[in-house]
C-alpha positions in Angstrom: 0.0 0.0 0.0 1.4 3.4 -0.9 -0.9 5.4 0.8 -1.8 6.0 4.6 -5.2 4.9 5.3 -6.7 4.8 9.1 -8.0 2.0 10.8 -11.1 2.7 10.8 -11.4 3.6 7.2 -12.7 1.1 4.6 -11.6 0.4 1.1 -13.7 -1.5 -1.5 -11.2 -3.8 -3.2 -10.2 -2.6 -6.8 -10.5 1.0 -5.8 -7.7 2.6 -7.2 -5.7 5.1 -5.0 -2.4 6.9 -5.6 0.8 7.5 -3.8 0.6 9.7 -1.0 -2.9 10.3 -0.5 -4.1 10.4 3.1 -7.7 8.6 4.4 -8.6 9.7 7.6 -11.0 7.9 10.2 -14.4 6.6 9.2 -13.9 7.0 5.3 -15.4 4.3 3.0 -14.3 4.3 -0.7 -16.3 2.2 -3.1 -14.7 -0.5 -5.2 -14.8 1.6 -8.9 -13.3 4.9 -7.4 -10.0 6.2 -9.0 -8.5 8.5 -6.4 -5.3 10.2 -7.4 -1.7 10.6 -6.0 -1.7 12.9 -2.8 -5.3 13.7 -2.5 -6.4 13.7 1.4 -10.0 12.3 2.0 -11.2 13.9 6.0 -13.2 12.2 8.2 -16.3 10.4 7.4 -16.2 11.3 3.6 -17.6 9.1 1.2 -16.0 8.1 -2.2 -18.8 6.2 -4.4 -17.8 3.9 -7.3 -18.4 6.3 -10.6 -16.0 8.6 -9.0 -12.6 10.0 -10.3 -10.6 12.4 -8.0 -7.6 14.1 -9.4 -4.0 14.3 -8.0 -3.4 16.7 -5.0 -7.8 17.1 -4.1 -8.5 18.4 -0.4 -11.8 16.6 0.5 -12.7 17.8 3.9 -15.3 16.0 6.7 -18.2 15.3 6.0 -18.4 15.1 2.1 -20.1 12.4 0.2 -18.7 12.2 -3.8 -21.4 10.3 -5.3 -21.6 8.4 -8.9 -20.8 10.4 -11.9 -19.1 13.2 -10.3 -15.2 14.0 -11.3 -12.9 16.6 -9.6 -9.9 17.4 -12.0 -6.9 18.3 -9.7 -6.6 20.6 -7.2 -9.9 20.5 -6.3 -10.6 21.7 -3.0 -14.1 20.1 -0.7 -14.8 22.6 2.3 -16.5 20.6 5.0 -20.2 19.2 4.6 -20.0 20.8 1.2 -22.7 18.4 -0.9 -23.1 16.7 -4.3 -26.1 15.4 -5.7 -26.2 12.8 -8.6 -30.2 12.9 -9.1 -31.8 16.0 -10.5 -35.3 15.4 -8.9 -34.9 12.5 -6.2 -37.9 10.4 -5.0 -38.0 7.6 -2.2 -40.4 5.5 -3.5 -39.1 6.0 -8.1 -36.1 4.3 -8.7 -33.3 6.7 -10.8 -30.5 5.4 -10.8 -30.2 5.4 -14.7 -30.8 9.4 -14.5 -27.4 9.9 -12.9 -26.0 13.7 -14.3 -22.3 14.0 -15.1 -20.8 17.1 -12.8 -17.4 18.3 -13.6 -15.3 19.9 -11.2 -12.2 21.6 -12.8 -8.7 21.9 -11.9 -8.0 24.0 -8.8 -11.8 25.0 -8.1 -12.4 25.5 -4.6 -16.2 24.0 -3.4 -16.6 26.4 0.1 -18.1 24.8 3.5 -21.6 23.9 3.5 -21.9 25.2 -0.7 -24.5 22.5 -2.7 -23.5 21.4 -6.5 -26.9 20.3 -7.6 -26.4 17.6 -10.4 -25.0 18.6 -14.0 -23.0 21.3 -13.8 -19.5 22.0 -14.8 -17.5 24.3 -12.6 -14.7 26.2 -14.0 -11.0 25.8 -13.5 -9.9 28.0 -10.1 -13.8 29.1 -9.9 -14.7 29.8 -5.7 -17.7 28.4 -4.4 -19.0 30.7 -1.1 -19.7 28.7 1.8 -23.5 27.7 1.6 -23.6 29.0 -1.8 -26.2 26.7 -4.4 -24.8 25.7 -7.5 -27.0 25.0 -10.2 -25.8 26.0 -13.4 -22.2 26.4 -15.0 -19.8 28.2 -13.5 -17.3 30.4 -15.4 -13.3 29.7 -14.7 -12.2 31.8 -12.2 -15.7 33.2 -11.1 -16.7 34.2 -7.7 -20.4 32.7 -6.5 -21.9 33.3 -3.3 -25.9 32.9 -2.5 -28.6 31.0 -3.0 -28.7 30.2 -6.1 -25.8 30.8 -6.8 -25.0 33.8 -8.5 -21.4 35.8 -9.7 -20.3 38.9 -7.8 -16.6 38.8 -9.0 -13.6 37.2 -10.0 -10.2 35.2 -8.1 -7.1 34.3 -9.1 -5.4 30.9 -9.3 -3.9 32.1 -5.5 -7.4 32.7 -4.2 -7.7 36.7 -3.8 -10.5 38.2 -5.2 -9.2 40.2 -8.7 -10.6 43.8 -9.5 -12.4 43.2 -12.3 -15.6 43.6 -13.7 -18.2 41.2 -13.8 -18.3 41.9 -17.7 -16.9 43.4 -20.2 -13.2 43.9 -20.8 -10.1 44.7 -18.2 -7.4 43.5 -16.8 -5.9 43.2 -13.1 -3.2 41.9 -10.7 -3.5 39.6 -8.4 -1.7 41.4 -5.0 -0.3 38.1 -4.0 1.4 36.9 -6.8 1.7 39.6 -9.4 0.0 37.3 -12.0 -1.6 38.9 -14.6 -6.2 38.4 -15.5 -7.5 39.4 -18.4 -11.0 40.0 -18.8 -12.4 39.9 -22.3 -15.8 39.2 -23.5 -17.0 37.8 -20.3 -14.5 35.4 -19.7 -11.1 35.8 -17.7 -7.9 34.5 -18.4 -4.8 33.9 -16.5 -2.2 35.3 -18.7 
């Protein structure tokens, strides 16, 4: 085993998981997960089987990753964030079949408490306010706070908010780094 997993943890057989990643206390991984090198799972998260987790994820307590949802790397799970795999769940009707692909992109950061309702893509380095409800797309690099969800600026890849417009064109510095964004047409860029 090349990774550290706690005793209390449990791990399907055939669940892939790289080198270095961490599983803390009272984590169970299903058998068809891929779980990348140095990802850290928290306690009591859930990893279902339709699952793929990219290198270097933070997946805080509390968090279930259920079927048909991928994080890219770099992804970031505040605690008792939540993902949902069925648009309009009932008890008593079987869905199973109406699993929705969601597609979390490299370095997006999912904030404590925050809601990704089923088929959604959320763009690379977007920030997700805690308690925030995501259900639609998410431009890269877009600030969303509220419920729903809804844009009220932009971050960079270091995670301070950028001055820049919600639209149109500009450009700013991120006081951290000294990276350059670009603004244009409604989309930013890291340049």
């Amino acid at each position: 085993m090349n990774y550290t997993q706690h005793e209390t943890a449990i791990v399907d057989d055939g669940a892939q998981i790289g080198e270095g990643s961490r599983i803390w206390h009272f984590v169970h991984v299903c058998a068809g997960a891929r779980i990348g090198e140095g990802v850290s799972l928290g306690q009591n998260v859930f990893i279902g089987n339709k699952v793929v987790i990219g290198d270097h994820c933070k997946i805080q307590n509390n968090v279930s990753v259920y079927d048909n949802v991928t994080l890219e790397e770099g992804v970031f799970c505040g605690p008792s964030m939540v993902f949902t795999n069925v648009y309009n769940p009932r008890s008593l009707i079987e869905r199973k079949t109406e699993y929705r692909n969601t597609l979390v992109k490299k370095g997006a950061t999912l904030g404590a408490n925050c809601t990704v309702v089923c088929g959604v893509t959320i763009g690379e380095f977007a920030f997700i306010g805690a308690g925030a409800v995501v259900n639609k797309d998410v431009l890269a690099y877009a600030l969303m706070v509220g419920v729903p969800a809804r844009q009220i600026g932009w971050m960079s890849e270091h995670g301070e908010q950028l001055d820049l417009p919600l639209s149109g064109d500009g450009e700013a510095i991120c006081t951290h780094t000294g990276a350059i964004y670009r603004l244009t047409g409604g989309h930013c860029v890291h340049l």
